[in-house]
C-alpha positions in Angstrom: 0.0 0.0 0.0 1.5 3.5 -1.1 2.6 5.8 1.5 0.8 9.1 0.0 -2.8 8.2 -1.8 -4.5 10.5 -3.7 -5.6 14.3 -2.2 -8.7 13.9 -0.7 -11.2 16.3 -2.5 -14.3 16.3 -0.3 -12.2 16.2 2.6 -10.3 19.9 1.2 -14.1 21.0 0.0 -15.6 20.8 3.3 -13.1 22.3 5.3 -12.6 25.1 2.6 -8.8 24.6 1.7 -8.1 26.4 -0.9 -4.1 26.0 -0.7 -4.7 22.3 -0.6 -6.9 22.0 -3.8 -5.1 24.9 -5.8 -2.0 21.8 -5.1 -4.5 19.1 -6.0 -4.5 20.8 -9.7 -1.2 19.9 -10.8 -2.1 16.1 -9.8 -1.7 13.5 -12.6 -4.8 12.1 -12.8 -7.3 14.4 -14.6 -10.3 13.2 -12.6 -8.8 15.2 -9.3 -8.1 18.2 -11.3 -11.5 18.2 -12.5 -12.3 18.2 -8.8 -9.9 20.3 -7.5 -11.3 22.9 -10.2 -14.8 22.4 -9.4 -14.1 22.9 -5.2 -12.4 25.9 -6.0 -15.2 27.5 -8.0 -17.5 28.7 -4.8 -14.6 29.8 -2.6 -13.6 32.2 -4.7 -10.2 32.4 -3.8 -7.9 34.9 -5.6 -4.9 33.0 -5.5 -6.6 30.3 -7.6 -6.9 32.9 -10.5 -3.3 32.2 -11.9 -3.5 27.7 -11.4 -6.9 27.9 -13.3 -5.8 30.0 -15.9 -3.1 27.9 -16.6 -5.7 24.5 -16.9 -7.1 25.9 -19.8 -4.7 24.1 -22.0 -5.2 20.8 -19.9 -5.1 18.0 -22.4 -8.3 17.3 -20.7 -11.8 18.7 -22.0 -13.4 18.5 -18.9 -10.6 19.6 -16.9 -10.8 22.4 -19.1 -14.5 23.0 -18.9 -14.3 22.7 -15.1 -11.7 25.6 -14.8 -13.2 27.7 -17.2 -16.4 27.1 -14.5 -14.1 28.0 -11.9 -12.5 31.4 -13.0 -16.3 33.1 -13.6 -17.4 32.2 -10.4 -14.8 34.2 -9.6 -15.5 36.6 -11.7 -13.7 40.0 -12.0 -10.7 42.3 -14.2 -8.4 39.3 -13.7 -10.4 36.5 -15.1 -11.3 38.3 -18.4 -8.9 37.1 -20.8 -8.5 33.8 -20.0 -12.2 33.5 -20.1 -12.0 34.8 -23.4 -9.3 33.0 -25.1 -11.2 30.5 -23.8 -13.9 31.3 -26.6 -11.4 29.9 -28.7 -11.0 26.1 -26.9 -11.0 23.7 -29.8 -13.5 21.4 -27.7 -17.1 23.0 -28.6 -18.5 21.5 -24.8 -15.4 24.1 -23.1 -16.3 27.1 -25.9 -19.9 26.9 -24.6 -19.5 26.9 -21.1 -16.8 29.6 -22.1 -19.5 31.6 -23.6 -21.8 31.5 -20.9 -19.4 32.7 -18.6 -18.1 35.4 -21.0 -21.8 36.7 -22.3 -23.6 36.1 -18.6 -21.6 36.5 -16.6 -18.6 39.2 -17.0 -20.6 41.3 -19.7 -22.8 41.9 -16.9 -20.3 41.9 -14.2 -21.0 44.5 -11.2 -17.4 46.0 -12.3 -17.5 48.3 -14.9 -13.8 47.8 -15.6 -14.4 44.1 -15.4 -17.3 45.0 -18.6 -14.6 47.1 -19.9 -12.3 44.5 -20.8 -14.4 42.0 -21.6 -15.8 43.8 -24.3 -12.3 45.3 -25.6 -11.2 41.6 -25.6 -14.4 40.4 -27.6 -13.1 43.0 -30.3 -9.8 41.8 -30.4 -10.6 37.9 -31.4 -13.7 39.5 -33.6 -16.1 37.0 -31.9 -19.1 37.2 -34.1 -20.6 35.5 -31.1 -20.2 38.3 -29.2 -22.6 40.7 -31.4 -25.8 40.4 -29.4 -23.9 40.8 -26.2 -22.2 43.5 -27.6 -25.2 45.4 -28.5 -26.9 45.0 -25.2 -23.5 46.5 -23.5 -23.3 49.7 -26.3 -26.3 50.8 -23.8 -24.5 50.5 -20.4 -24.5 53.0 -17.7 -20.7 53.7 -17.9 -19.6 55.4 -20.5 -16.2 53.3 -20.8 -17.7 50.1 -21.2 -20.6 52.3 -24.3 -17.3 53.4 -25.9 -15.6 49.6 -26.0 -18.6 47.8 -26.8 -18.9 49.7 -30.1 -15.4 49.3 -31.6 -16.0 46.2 -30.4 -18.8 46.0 -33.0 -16.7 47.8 -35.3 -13.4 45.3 -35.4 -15.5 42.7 -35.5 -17.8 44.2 -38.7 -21.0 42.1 -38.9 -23.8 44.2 -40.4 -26.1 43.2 -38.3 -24.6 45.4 -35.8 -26.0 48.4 -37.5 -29.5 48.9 -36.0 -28.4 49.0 -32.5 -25.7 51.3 -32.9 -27.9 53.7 -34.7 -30.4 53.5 -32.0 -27.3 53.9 -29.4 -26.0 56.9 -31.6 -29.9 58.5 -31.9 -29.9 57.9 -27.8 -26.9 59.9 -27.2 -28.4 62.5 -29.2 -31.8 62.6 -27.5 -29.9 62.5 -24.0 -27.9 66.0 -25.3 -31.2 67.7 -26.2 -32.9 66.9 -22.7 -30.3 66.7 -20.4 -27.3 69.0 -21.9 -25.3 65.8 -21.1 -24.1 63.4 -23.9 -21.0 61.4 -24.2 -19.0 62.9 -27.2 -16.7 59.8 -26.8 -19.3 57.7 -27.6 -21.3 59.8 -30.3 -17.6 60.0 -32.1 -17.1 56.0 -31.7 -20.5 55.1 -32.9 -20.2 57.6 -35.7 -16.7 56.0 -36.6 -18.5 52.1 -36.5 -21.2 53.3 -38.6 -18.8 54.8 -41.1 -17.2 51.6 -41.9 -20.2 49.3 -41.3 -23.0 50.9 -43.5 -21.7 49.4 -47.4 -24.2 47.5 -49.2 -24.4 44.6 -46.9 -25.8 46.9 -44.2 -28.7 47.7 -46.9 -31.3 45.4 -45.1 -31.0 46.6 -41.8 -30.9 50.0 -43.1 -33.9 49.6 -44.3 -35.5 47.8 -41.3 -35.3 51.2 -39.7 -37.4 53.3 -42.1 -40.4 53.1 -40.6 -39.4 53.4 -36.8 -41.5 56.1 -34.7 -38.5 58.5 -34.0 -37.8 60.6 -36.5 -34.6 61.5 -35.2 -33.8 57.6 -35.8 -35.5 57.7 -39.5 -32.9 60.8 -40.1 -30.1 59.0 -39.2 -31.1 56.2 -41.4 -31.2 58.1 -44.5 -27.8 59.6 -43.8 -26.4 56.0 -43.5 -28.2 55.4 -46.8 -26.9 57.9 -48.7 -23.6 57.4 -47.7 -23.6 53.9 -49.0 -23.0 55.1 -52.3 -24.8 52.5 -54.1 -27.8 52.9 -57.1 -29.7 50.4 -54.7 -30.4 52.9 -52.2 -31.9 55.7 -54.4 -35.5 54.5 -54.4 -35.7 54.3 -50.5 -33.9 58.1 -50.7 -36.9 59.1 -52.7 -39.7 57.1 -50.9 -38.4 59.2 -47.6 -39.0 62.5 -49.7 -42.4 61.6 -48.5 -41.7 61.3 -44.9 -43.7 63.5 -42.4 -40.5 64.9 -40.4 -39.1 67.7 -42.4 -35.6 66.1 -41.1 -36.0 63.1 -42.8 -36.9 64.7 -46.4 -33.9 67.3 -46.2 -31.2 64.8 -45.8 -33.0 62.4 -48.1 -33.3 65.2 -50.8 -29.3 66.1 -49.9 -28.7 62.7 -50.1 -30.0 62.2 -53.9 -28.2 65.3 -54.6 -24.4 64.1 -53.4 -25.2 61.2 -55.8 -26.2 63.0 -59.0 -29.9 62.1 -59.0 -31.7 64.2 -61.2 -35.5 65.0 -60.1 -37.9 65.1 -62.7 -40.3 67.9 -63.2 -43.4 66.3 -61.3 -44.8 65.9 -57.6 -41.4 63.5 -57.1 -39.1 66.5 -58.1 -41.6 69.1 -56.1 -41.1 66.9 -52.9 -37.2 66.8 -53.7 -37.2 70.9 -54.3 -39.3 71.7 -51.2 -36.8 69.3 -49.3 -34.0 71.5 -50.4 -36.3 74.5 -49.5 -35.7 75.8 -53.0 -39.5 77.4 -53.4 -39.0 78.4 -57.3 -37.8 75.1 -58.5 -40.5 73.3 -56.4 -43.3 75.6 -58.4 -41.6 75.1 -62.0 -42.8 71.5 -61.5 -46.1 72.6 -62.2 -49.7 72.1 -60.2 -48.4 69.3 -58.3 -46.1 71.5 -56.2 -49.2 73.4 -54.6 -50.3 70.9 -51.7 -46.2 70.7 -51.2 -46.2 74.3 -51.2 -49.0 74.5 -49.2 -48.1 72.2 -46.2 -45.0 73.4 -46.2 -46.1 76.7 -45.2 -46.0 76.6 -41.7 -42.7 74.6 -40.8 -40.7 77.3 -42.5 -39.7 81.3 -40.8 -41.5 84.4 -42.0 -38.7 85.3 -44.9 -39.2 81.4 -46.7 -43.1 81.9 -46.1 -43.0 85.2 -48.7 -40.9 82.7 -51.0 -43.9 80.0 -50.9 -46.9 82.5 -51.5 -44.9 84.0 -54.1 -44.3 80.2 -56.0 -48.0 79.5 -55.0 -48.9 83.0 -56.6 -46.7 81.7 -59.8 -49.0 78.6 -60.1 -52.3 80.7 -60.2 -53.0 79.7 -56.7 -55.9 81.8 -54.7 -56.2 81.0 -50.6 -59.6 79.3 -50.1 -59.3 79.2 -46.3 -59.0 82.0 -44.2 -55.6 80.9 -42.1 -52.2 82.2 -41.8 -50.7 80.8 -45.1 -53.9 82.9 -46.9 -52.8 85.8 -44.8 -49.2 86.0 -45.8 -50.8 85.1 -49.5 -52.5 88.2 -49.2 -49.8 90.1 -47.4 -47.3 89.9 -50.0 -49.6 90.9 -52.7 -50.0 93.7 -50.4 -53.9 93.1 -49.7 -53.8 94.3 -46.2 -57.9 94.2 -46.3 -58.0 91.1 -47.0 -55.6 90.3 -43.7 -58.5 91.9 -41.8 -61.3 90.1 -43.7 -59.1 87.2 -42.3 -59.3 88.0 -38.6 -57.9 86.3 -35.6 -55.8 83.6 -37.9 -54.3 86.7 -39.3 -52.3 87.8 -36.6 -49.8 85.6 -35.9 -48.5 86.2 -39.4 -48.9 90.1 -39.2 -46.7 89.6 -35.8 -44.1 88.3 -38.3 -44.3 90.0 -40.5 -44.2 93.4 -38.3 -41.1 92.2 -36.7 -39.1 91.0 -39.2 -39.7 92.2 -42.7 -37.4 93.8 -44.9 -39.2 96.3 -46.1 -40.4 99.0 -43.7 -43.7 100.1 -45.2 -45.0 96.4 -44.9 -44.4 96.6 -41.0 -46.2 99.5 -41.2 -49.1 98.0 -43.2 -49.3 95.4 -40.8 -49.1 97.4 -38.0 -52.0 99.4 -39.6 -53.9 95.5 -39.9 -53.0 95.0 -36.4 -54.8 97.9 -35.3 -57.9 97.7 -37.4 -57.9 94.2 -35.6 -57.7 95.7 -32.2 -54.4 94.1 -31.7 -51.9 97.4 -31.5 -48.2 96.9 -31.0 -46.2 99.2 -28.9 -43.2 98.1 -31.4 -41.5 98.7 -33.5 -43.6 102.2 -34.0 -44.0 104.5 -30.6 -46.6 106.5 -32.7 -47.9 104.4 -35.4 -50.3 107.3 -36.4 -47.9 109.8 -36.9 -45.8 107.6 -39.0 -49.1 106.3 -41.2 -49.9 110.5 -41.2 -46.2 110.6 -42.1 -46.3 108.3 -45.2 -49.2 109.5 -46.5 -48.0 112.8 -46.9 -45.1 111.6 -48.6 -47.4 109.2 -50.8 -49.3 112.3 -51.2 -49.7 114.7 -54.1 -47.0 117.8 -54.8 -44.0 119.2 -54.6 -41.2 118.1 -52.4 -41.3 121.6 -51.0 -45.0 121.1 -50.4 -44.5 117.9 -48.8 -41.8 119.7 -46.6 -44.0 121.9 -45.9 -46.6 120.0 -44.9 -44.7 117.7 -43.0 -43.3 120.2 -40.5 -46.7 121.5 -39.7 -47.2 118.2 -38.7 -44.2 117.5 -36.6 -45.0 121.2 -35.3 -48.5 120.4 -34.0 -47.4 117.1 -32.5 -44.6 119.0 -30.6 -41.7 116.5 -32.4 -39.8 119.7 -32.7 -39.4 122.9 -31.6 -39.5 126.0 -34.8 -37.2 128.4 -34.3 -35.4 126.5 -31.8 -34.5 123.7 -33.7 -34.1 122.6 -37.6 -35.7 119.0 -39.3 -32.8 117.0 -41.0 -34.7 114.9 -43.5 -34.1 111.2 -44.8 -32.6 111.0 -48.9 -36.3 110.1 -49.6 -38.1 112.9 -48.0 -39.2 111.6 -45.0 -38.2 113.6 -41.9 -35.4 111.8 -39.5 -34.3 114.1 -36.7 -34.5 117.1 -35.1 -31.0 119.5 -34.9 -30.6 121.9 -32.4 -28.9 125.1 -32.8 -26.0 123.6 -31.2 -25.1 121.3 -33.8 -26.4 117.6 -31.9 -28.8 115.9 -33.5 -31.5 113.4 -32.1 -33.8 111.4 -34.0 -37.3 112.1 -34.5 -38.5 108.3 -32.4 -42.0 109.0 -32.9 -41.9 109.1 -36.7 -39.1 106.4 -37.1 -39.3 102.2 -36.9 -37.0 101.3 -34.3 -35.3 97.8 -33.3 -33.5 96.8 -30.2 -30.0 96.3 -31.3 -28.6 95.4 -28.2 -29.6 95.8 -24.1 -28.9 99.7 -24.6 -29.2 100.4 -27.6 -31.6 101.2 -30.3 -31.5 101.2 -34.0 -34.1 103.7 -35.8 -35.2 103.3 -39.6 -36.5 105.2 -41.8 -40.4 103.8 -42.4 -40.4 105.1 -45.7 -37.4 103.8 -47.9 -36.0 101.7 -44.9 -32.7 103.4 -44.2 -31.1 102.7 -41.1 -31.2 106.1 -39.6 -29.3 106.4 -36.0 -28.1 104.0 -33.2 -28.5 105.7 -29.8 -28.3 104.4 -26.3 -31.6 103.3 -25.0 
């Protein structure tokens, strides 16, 4: 009878010797490795990390298997790469278990450096394996692990990888917009992954996306497609020229243009030309531009709107409602009656067109509809009658003297200057401008002038006749 049997595995298992069984796995005979690995697996024991690792290239499968078992109970930065070379065994029984310890266990490890690793390590070997995993961990809570999981995806280029990084890409996005915080680290690797994922093969999952809810996600899409650089993707380009987000349409519609594509003079190329917010274009493909024209109307600021009623006008078109696209209609034919006749709809795009358009005289015209609409405006006119009693003697018949003439009774009776005291310096068109007293300074007439605030002390007067910026004085 031998001196020295064999170690005595349940006898090391119950009283928790890990120094005995990390010994008992260097023994000859596989079947107390095997044990000796499987003991080890619930204690846990750190030094163990190093023996186990090097039983993964045990002639034995099952030794293999069992110390494969071992190290992700363990779990932890130290057990990731053997684990994953592990993913590699040549025995398909030790790759499995190594994938449920790899994909179960350390992708969701409580250790964000531990998911981390695991995840740059998956990239390296270009597990295709890995790609579900993968896309799951591209939505983790730490930003490290984001930022490996996608060049993860990118090294190890499966297509099918596309959709989620999209969606991870479009969630970055959406968390900028309602937070204010986004990680740029992971926009830029996302960004990078999608560059050299989305060639034809990505095609189908592109696709897949089309008809998702967000339209932030549909955009993206359509950028990916039109990147792709292939004639497949032009008919899904046009297709989202119908798309309800005006997003979507706009890079569709730039899209068709970076590859050539030549719309044709119909309600295809009026979608394309509305898209690229070119308004003529859109109405020089005939009737079927004016529903385009039409809807587009109110997604669009208060200079583009004078661009569509001017198409629309073009086309023959006539407003047969009364909303704000028939009130700009009628506003830039310069119909300020009909603006009334309009009412309550009307206002929002007199508002507009008070604050913002070019021309002087139509803010005073819609100041004037305001009014009649008893909706006055204290800007951009202090006295909006003398400036309408103003106009009209300029409009008015005569001589310029008369006019001069006339006017400065006026601005006598309404005490904007002082005769005698002081002299009226007039605008190149007539209209008066400011006041100079007999010392030389000059100050503009405010109550006859359009005025905007041109910064928090400052004010910039026009003249309300021809337009011409006047003065700037402190407010």
């Amino acid at each position: 009878m031998p001196l020295f049997g064999p170690p005595d595995i349940p006898q090391m298992e119950a009283k928790r010797d890990a120094q005995g069984l990390i010994k008992a796995l260097s023994f000859k005979d596989a079947a107390i490795r095997l044990a000796a690995a499987q003991a080890l697996a619930p204690l846990r024991d750190p030094l163990a990390v190093e023996p186990l690792t090097a039983l993964l290239g045990d002639e034995s499968p099952g030794v293999r298997r069992a110390a494969v078992a071992a190290l992700s109970a363990r779990g932890g930065f130290r057990v990731v790469e053997p684990l994953v070379s592990a993913l590699e065994d040549r025995d398909p029984d030790v790759r499995a278990t190594a994938a449920t310890a790899v994909y179960r266990r350390l992708m969701t490890d409580a250790d964000a450096e531990t998911r981390r690793a695991t995840s740059a390590a998956l990239g390296r070997i270009r597990a295709v394996e890995a790609v579900e995993p993968l896309t799951k961990a591209i939505m983790d809570a730490d930003e490290t692990v984001r930022v490996a999981a996608v060049k993860a995806l990118q090294a190890i280029g499966d297509p099918g990888a596309v959709t989620p990084l999209i969606l991870a890409l479009v969630h970055e996005q959406a968390r900028q917009k309602a937070t204010g915080r986004s990680s740029m680290a992971v926009e830029r690797a996302a960004s990078q992954a999608l560059d050299a994922l989305c060639d034809e093969r990505a095609i189908d999952a592109l696709q897949s996306l089309m008809g998702h809810d967000d339209a932030d996600v549909r955009e993206a899409v359509v950028r990916r497609l039109a990147r792709v650089g292939s004639p497949l993707v032009a008919d899904w380009l046009v297709a989202s020229l119908r798309d309800t987000d005006p997003g979507v349409r706009r890079s569709a519609a730039r899209g068709l243009a970076e590859a050539g594509w030549q719309p044709p003079a119909d309600e295809t190329g009026a979608r394309y030309w509305a898209a690229m917010r070119e308004w003529n274009r859109c109405a020089a493909c005939g009737a079927a531009a004016i529903p385009i024209l039409v809807s587009s109307f109110d997604g669009v600021d208060a200079m583009e709107r004078t661009d569509i009623v001017t198409a629309l006008a073009k086309l023959g078109w006539k407003p047969d409602e009364a909303n704000a696209t028939a009130a700009q209609f009628w506003a830039a034919q310069g119909r300020w009656d009909k603006c009334v006749e309009i009412g309550k709809p009307a206002i929002g795009t007199l508002d507009g067109i008070l604050a913002s358009a070019p021309k002087w005289r139509d803010r005073v015209s819609a100041a004037g509809a305001l009014a009649t609409l008893e909706q006055p405006r204290n800007a951009p006119f202090a006295r909006l009658d003398l400036v309408q009693r103003g106009l009209g003697m300029i409009d008015g018949d005569g001589s310029a003297a008369d006019k001069q003439g006339l006017l400065e009774a006026l601005l006598a009776d309404e005490h904007q200057f002082e005769p005698g005291d002081e002299t009226v310096e007039w605008c190149t068109c007539g209209y008066p401008a400011a006041k100079v007293k007999k010392t030389g300074v000059h100050e503009p007439l405010a109550d006859m002038l359009g005025f905007e605030q041109s910064s928090s002390n400052a004010k910039t007067y026009h003249c309300p006749s021809c337009g011409a910026r006047r003065t700037t004085v402190a407010a």
